[in-house]
Backbone atoms as SQL, in Angstrom:
CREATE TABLE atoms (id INTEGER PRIMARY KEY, chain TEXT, resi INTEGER, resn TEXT, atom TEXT, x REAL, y REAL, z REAL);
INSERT INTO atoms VALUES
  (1, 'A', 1, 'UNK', 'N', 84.255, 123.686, 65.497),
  (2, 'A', 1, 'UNK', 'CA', 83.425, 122.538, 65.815),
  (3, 'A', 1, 'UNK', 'C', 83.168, 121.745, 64.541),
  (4, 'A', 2, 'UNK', 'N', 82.980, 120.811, 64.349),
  (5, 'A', 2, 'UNK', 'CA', 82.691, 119.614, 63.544),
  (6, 'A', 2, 'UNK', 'C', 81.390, 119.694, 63.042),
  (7, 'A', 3, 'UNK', 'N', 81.119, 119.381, 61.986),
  (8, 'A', 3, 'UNK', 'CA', 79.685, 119.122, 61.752),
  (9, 'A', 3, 'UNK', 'C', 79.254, 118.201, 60.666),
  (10, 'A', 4, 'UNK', 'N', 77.948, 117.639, 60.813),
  (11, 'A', 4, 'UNK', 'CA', 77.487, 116.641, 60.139),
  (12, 'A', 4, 'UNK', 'C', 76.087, 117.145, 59.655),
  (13, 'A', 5, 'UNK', 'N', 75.758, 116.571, 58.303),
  (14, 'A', 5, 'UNK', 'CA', 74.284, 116.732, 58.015),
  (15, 'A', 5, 'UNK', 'C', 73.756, 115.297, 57.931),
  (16, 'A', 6, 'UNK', 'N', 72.615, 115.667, 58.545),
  (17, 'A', 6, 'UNK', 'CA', 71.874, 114.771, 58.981),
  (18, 'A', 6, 'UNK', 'C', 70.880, 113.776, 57.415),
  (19, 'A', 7, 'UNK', 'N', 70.967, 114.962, 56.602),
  (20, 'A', 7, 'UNK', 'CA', 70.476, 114.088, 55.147),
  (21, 'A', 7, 'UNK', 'C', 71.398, 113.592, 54.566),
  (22, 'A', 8, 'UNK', 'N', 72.890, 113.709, 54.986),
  (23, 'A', 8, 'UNK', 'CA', 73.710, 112.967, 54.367),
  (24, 'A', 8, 'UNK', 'C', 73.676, 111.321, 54.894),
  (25, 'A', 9, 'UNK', 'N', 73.115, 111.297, 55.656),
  (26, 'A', 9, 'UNK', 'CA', 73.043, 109.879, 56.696),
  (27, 'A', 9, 'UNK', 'C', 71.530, 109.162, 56.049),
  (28, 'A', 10, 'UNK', 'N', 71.867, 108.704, 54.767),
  (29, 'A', 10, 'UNK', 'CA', 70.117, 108.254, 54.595),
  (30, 'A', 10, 'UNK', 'C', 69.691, 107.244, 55.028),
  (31, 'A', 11, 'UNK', 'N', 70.696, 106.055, 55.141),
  (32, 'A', 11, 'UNK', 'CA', 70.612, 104.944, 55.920),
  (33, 'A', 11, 'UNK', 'C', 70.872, 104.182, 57.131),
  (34, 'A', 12, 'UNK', 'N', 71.011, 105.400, 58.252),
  (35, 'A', 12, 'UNK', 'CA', 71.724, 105.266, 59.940),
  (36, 'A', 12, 'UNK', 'C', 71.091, 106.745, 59.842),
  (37, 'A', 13, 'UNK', 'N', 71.252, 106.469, 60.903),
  (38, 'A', 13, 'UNK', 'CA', 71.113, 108.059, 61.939),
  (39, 'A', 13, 'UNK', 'C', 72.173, 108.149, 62.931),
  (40, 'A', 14, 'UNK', 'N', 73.025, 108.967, 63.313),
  (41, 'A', 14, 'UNK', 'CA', 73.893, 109.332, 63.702),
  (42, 'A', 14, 'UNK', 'C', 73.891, 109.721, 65.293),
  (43, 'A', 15, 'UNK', 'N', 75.109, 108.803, 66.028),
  (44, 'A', 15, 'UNK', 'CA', 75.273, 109.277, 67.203),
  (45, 'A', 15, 'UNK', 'C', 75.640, 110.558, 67.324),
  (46, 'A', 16, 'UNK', 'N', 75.277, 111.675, 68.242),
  (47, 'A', 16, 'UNK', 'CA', 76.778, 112.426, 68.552),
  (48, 'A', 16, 'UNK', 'C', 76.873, 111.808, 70.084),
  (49, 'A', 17, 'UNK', 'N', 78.328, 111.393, 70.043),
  (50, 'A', 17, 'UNK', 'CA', 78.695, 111.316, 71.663),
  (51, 'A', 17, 'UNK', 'C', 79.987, 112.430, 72.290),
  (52, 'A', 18, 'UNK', 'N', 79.606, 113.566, 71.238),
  (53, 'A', 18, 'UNK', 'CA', 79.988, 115.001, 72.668),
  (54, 'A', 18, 'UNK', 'C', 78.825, 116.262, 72.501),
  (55, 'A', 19, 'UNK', 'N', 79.182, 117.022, 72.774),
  (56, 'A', 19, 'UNK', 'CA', 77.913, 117.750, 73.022),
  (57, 'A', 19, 'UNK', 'C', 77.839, 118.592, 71.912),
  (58, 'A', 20, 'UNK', 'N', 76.800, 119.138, 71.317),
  (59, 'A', 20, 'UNK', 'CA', 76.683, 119.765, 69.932),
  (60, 'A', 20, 'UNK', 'C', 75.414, 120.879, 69.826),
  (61, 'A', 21, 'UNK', 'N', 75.437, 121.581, 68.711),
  (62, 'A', 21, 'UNK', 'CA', 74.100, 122.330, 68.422),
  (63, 'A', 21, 'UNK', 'C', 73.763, 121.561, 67.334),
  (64, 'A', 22, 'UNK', 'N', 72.053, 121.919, 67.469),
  (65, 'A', 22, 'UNK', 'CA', 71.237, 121.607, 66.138),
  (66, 'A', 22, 'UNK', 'C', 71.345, 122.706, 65.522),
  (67, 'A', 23, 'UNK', 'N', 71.406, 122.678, 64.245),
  (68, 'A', 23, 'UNK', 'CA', 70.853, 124.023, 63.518),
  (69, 'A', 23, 'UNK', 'C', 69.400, 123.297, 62.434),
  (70, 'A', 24, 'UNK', 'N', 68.728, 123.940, 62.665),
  (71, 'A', 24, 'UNK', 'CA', 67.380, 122.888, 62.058),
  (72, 'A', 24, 'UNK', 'C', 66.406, 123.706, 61.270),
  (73, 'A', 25, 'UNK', 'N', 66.296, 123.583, 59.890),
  (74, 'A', 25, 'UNK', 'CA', 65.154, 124.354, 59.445),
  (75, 'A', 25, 'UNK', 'C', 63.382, 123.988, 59.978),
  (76, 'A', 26, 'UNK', 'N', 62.465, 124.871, 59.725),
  (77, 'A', 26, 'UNK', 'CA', 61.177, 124.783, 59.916),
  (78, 'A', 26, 'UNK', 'C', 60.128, 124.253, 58.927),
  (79, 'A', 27, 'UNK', 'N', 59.833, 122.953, 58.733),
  (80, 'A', 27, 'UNK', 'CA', 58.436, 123.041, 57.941),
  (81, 'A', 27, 'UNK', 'C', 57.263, 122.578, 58.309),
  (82, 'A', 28, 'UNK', 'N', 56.295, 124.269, 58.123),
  (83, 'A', 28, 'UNK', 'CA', 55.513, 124.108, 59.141),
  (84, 'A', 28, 'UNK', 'C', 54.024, 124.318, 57.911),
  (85, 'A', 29, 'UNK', 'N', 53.142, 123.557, 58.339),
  (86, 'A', 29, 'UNK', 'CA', 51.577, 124.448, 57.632),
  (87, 'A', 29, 'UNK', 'C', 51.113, 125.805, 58.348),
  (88, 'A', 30, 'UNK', 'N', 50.103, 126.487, 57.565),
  (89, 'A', 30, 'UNK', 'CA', 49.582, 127.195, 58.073),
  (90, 'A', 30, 'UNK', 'C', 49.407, 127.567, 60.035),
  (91, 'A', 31, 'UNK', 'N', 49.153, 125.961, 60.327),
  (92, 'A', 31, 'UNK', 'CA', 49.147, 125.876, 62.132),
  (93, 'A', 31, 'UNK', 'C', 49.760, 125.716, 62.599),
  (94, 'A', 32, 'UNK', 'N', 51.199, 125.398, 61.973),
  (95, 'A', 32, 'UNK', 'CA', 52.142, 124.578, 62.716),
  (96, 'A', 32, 'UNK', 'C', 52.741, 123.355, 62.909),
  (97, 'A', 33, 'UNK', 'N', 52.036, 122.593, 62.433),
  (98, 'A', 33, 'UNK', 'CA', 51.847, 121.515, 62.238),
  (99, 'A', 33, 'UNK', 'C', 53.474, 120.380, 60.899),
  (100, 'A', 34, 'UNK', 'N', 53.805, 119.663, 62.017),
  (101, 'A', 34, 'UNK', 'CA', 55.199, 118.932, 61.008),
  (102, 'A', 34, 'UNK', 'C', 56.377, 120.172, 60.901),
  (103, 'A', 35, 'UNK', 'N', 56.852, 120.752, 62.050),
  (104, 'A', 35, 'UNK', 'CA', 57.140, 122.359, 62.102),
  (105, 'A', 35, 'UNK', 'C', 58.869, 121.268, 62.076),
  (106, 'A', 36, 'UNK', 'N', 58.772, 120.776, 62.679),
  (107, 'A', 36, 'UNK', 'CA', 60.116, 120.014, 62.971),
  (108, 'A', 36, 'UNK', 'C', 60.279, 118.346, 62.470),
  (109, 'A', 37, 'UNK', 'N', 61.669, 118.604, 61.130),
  (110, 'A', 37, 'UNK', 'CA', 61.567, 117.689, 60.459),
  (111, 'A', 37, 'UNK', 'C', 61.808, 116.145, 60.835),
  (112, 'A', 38, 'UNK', 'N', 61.321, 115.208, 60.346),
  (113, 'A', 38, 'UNK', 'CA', 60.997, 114.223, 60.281),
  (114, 'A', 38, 'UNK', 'C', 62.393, 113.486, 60.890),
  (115, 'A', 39, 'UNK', 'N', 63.474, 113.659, 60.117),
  (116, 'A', 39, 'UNK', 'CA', 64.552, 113.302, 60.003),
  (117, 'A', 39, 'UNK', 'C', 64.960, 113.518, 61.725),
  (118, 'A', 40, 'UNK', 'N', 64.854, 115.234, 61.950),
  (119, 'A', 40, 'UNK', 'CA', 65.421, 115.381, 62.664),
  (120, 'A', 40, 'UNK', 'C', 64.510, 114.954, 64.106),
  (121, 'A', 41, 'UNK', 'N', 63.499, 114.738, 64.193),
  (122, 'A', 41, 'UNK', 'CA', 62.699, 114.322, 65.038),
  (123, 'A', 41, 'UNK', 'C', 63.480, 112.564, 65.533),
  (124, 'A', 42, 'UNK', 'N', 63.212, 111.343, 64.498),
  (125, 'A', 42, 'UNK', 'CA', 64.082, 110.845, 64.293),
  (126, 'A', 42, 'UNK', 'C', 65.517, 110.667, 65.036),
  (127, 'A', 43, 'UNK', 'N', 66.409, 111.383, 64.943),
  (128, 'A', 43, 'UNK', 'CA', 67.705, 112.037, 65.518),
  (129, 'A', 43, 'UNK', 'C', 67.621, 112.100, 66.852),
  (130, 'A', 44, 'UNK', 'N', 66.639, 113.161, 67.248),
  (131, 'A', 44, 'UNK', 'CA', 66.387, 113.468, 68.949),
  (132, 'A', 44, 'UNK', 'C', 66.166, 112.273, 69.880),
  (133, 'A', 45, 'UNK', 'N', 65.005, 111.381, 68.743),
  (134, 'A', 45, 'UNK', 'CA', 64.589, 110.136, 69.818),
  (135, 'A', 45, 'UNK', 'C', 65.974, 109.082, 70.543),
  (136, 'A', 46, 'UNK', 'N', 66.979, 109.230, 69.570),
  (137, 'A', 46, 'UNK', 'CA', 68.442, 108.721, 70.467),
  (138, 'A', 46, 'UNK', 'C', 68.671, 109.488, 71.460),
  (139, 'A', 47, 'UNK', 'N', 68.377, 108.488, 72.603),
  (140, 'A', 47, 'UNK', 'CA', 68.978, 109.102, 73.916),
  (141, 'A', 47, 'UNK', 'C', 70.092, 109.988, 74.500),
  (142, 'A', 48, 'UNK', 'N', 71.419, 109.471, 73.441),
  (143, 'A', 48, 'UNK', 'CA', 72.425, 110.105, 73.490),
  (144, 'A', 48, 'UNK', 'C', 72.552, 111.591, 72.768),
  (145, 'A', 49, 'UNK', 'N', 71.587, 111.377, 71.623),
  (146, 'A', 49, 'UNK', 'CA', 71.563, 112.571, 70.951),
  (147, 'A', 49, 'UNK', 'C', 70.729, 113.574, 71.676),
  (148, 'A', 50, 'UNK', 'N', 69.610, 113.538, 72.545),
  (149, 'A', 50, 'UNK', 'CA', 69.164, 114.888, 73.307),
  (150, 'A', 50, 'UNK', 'C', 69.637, 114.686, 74.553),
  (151, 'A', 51, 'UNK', 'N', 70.740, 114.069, 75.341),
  (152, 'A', 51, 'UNK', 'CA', 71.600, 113.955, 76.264),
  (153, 'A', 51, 'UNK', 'C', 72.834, 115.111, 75.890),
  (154, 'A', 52, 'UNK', 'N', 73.308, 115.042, 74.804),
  (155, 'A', 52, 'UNK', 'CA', 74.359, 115.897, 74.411),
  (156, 'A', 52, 'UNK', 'C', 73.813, 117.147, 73.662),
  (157, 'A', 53, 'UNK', 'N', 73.065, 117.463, 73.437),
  (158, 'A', 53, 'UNK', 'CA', 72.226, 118.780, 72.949),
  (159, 'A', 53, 'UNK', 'C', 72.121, 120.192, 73.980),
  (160, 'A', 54, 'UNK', 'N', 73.047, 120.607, 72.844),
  (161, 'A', 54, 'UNK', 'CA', 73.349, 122.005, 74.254),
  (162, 'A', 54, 'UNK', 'C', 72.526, 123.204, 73.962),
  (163, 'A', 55, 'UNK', 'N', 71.874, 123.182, 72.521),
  (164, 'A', 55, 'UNK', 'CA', 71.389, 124.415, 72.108),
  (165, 'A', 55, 'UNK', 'C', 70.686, 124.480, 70.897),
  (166, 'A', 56, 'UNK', 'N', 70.080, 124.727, 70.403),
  (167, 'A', 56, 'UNK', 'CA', 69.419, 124.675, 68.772),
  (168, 'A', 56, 'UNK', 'C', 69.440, 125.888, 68.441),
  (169, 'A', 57, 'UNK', 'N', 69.695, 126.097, 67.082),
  (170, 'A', 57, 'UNK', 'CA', 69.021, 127.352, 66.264),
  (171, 'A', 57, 'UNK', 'C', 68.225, 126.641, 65.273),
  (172, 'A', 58, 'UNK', 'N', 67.672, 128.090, 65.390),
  (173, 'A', 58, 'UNK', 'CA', 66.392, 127.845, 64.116),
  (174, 'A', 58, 'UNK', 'C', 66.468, 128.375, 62.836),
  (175, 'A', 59, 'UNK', 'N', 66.261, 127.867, 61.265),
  (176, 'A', 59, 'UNK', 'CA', 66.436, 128.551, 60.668),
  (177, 'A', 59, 'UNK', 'C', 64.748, 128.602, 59.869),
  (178, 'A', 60, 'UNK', 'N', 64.405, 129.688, 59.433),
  (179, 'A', 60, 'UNK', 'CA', 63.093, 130.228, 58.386),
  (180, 'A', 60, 'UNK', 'C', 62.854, 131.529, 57.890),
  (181, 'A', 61, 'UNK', 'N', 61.771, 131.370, 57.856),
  (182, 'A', 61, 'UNK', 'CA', 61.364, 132.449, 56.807),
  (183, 'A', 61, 'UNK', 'C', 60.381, 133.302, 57.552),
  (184, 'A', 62, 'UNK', 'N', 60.861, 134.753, 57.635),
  (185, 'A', 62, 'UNK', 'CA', 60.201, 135.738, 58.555),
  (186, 'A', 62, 'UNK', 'C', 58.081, 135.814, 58.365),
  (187, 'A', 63, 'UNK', 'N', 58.150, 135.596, 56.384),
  (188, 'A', 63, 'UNK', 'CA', 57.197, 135.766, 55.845),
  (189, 'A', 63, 'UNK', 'C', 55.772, 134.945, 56.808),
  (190, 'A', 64, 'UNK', 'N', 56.361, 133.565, 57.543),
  (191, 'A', 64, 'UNK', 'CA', 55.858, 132.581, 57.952),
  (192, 'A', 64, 'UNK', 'C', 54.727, 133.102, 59.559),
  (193, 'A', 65, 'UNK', 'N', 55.553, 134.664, 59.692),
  (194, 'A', 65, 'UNK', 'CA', 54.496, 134.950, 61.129),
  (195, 'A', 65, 'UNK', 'C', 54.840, 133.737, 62.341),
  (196, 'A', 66, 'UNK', 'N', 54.077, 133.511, 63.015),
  (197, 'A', 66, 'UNK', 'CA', 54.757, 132.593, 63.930),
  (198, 'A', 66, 'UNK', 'C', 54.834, 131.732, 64.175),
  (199, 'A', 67, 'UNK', 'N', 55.480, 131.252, 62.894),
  (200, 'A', 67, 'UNK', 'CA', 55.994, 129.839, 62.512),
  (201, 'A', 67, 'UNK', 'C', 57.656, 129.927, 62.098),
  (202, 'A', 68, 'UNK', 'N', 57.750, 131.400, 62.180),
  (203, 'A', 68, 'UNK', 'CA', 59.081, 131.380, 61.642),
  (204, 'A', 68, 'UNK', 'C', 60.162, 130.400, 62.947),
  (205, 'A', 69, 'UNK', 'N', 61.088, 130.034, 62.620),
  (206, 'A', 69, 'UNK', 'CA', 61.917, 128.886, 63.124),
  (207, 'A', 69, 'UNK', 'C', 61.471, 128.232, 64.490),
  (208, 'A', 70, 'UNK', 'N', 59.636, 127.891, 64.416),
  (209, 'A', 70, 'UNK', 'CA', 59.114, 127.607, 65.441),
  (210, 'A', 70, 'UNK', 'C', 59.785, 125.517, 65.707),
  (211, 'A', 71, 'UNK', 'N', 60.146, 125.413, 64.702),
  (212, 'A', 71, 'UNK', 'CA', 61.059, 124.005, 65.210),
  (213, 'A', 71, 'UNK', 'C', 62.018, 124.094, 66.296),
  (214, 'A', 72, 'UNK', 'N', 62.629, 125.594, 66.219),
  (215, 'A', 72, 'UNK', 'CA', 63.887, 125.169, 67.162),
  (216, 'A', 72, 'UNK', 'C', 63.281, 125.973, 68.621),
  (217, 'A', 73, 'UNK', 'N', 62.331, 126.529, 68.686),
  (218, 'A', 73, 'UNK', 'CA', 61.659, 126.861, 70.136),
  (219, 'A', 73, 'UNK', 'C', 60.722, 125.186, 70.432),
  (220, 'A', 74, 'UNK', 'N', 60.331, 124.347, 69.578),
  (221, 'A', 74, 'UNK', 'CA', 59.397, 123.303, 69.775),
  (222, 'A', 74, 'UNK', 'C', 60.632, 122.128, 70.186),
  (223, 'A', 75, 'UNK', 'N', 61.787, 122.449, 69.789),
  (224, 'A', 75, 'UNK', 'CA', 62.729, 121.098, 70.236),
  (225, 'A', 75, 'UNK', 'C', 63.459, 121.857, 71.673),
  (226, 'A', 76, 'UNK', 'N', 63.807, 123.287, 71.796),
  (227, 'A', 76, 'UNK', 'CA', 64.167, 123.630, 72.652),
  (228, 'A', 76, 'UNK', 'C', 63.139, 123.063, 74.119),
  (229, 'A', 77, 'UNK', 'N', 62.244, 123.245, 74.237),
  (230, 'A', 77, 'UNK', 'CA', 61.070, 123.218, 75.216),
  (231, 'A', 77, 'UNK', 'C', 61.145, 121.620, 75.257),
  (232, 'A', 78, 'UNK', 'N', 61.183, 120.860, 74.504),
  (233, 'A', 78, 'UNK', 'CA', 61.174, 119.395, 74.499),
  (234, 'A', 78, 'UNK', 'C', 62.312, 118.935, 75.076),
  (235, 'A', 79, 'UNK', 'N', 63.392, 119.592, 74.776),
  (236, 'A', 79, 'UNK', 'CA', 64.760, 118.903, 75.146),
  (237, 'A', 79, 'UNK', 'C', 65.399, 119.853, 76.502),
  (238, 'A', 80, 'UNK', 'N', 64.869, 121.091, 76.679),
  (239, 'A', 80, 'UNK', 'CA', 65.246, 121.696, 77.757),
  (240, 'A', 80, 'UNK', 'C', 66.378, 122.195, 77.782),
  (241, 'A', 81, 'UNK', 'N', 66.464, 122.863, 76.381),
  (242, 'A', 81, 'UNK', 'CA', 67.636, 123.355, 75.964),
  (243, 'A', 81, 'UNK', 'C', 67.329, 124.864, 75.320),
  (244, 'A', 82, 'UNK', 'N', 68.400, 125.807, 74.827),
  (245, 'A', 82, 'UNK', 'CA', 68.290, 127.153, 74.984),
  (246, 'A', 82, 'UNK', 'C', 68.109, 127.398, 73.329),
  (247, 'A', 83, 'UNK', 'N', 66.935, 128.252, 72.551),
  (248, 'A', 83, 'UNK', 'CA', 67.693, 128.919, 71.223),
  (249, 'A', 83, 'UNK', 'C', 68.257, 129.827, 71.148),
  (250, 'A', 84, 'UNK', 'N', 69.627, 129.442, 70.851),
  (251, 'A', 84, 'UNK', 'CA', 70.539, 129.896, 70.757),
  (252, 'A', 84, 'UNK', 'C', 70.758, 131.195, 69.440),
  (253, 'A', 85, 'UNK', 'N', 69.842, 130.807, 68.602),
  (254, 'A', 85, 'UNK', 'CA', 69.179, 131.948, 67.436),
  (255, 'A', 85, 'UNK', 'C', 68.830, 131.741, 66.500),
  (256, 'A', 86, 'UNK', 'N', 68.187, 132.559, 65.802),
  (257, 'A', 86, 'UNK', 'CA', 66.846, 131.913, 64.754),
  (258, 'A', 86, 'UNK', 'C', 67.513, 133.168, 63.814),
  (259, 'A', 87, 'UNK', 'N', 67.718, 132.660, 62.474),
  (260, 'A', 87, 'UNK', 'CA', 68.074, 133.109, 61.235),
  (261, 'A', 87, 'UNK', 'C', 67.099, 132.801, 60.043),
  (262, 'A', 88, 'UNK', 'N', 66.733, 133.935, 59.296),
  (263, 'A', 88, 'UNK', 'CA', 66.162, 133.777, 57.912),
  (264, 'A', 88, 'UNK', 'C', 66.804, 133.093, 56.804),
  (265, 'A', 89, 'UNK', 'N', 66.301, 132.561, 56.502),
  (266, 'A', 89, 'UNK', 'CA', 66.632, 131.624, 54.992),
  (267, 'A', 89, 'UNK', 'C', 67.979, 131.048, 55.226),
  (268, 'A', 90, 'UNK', 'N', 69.055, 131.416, 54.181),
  (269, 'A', 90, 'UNK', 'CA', 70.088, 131.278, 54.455),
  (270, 'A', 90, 'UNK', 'C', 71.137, 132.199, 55.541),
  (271, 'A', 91, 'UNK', 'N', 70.811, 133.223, 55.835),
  (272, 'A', 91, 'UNK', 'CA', 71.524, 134.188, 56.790),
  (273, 'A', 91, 'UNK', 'C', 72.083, 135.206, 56.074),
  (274, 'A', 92, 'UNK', 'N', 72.090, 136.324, 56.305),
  (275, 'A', 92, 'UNK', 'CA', 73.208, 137.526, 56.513),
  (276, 'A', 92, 'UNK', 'C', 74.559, 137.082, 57.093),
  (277, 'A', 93, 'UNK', 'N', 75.562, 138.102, 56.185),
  (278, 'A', 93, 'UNK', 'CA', 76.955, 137.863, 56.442),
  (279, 'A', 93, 'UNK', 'C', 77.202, 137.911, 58.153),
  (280, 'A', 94, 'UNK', 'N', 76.359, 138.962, 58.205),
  (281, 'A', 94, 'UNK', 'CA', 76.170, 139.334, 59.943),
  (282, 'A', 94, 'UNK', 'C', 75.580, 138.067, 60.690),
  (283, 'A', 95, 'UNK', 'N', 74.464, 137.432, 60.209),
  (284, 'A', 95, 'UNK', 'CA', 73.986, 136.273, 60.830),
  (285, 'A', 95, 'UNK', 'C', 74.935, 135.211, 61.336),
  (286, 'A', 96, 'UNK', 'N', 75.892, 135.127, 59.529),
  (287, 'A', 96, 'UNK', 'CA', 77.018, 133.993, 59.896),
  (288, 'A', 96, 'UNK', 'C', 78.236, 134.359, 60.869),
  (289, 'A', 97, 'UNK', 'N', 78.697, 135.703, 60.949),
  (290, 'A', 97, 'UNK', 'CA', 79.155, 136.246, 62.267),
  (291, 'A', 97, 'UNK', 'C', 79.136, 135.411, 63.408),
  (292, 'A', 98, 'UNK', 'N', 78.224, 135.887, 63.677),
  (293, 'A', 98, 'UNK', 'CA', 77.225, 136.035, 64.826),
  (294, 'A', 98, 'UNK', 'C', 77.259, 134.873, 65.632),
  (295, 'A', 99, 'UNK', 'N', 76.712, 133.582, 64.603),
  (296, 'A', 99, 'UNK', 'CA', 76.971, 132.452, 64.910),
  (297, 'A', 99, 'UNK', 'C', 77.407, 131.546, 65.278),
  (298, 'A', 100, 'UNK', 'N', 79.290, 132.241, 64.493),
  (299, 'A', 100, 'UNK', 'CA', 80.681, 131.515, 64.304),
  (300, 'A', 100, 'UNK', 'C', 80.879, 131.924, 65.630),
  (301, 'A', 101, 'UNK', 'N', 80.488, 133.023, 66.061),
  (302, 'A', 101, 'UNK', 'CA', 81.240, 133.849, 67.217),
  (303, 'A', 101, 'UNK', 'C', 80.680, 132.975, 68.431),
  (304, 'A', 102, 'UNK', 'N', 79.379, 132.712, 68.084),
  (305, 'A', 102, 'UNK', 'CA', 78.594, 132.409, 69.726),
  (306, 'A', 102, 'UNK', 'C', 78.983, 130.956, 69.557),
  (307, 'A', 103, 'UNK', 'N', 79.103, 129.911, 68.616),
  (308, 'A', 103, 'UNK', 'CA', 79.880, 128.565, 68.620),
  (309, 'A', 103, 'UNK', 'C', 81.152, 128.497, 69.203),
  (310, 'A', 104, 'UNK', 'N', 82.231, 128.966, 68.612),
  (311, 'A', 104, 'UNK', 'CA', 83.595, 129.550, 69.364),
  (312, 'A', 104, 'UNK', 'C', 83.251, 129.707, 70.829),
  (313, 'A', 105, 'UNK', 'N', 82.611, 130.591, 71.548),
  (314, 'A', 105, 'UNK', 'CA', 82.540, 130.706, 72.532),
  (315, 'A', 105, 'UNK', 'C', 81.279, 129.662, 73.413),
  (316, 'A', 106, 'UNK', 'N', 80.858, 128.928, 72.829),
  (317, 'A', 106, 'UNK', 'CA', 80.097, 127.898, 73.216),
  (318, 'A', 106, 'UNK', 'C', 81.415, 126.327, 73.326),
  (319, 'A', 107, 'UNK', 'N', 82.234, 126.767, 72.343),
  (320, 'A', 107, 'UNK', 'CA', 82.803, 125.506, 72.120),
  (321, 'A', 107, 'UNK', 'C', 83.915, 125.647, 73.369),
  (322, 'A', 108, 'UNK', 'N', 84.252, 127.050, 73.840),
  (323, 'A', 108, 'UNK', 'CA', 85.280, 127.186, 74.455),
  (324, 'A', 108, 'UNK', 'C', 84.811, 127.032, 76.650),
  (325, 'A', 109, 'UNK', 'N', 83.677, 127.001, 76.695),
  (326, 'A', 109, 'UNK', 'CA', 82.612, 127.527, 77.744),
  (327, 'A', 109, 'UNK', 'C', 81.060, 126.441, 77.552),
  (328, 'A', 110, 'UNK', 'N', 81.182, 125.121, 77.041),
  (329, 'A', 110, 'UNK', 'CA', 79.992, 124.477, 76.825),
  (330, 'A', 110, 'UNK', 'C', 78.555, 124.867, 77.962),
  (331, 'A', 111, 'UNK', 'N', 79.198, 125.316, 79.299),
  (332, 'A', 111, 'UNK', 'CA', 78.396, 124.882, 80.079),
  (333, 'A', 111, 'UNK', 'C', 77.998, 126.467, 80.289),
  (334, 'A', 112, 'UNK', 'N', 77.731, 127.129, 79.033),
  (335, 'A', 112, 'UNK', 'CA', 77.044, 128.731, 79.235),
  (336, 'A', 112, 'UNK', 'C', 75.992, 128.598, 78.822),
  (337, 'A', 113, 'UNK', 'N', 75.576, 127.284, 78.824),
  (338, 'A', 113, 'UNK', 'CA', 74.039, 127.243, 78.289),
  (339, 'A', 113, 'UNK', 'C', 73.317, 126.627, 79.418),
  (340, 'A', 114, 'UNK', 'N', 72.173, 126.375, 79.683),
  (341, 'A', 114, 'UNK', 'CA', 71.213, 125.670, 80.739),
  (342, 'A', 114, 'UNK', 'C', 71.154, 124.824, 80.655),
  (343, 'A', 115, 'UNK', 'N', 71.834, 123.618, 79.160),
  (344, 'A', 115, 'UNK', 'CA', 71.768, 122.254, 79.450),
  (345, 'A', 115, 'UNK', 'C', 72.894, 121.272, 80.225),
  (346, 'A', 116, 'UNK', 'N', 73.761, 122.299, 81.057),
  (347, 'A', 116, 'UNK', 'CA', 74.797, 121.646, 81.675),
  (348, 'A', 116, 'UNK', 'C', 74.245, 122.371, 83.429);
C-alpha cells in the first residue's frame, strides 16, 4: 500500500480517493484533551477522506494509562470505523509484523473491516 505523511503536506491537505488506514499518534493532557492531532483532525473534515477510511491504528505510550492511543479509538467512534491496533512508541519488530501482515490482508480483502 502507498503511503503519505500528512506533515509532509504543510500547505494542502491531501485527498485520498481510495480507501486507506490512518496510523495516528496521540497527544493527549492529563484528561484527554487535544488527544487527536490537529493536522489530522483537519484531514478527516474532507469528506472524501472519512468516506475512504477503513481503519485507524493508534500509536502511544503505555506510560499514558488511558490515554494511551486514545486518538485512534476517538476517530474510530467518530468515523465508524474499526482499530485496527494500537502500538507503543515506535513498535516492536513483532508490532511491525503484525501490521505489514494485517495491511496485506486488508489490502487484499478491503471489505474485512465494518466500514464497507
Amino acid at each position: 500500500m502507498p503511503s503519505i505523511r500528512l506533515i509532509e503536506h504543510e500547505n494542502h491537505i491531501p485527498e485520498m480517493n481510495a480507501p486507506y488506514v490512518l496510523i495516528t499518534p496521540t497527544y493527549a493532557d492529563g484528561e484527554g484533551r487535544g488527544a487527536v492531532p490537529k493536522k489530522v483532525i483537519h484531514f478527516l473534515n474532507i469528506p472524501i477522506n472519512r468516506s475512504n477510511l477503513l481503519g485507524v491504528i493508534g500509536m502511544g505510550n503505555r506510560n499514558f494509562g488511558a490515554t494511551f492511543a486514545l486518538a485512534a479509538r476517538i476517530i474510530a467512534q467518530k468515523c465508524n470505523v474499526p482499530v485496527l491496533d494500537r502500538i507503543e512508541l515506535a513498535g516492536t519488530q513483532e508490532d511491525i509484523s503484525r501490521v505489514r501482515a494485517g495491511l496485506i490482508k486488508l489490502r487484499d480483502n478491503p471489505c474485512s473491516t465494518t466500514a464497507c
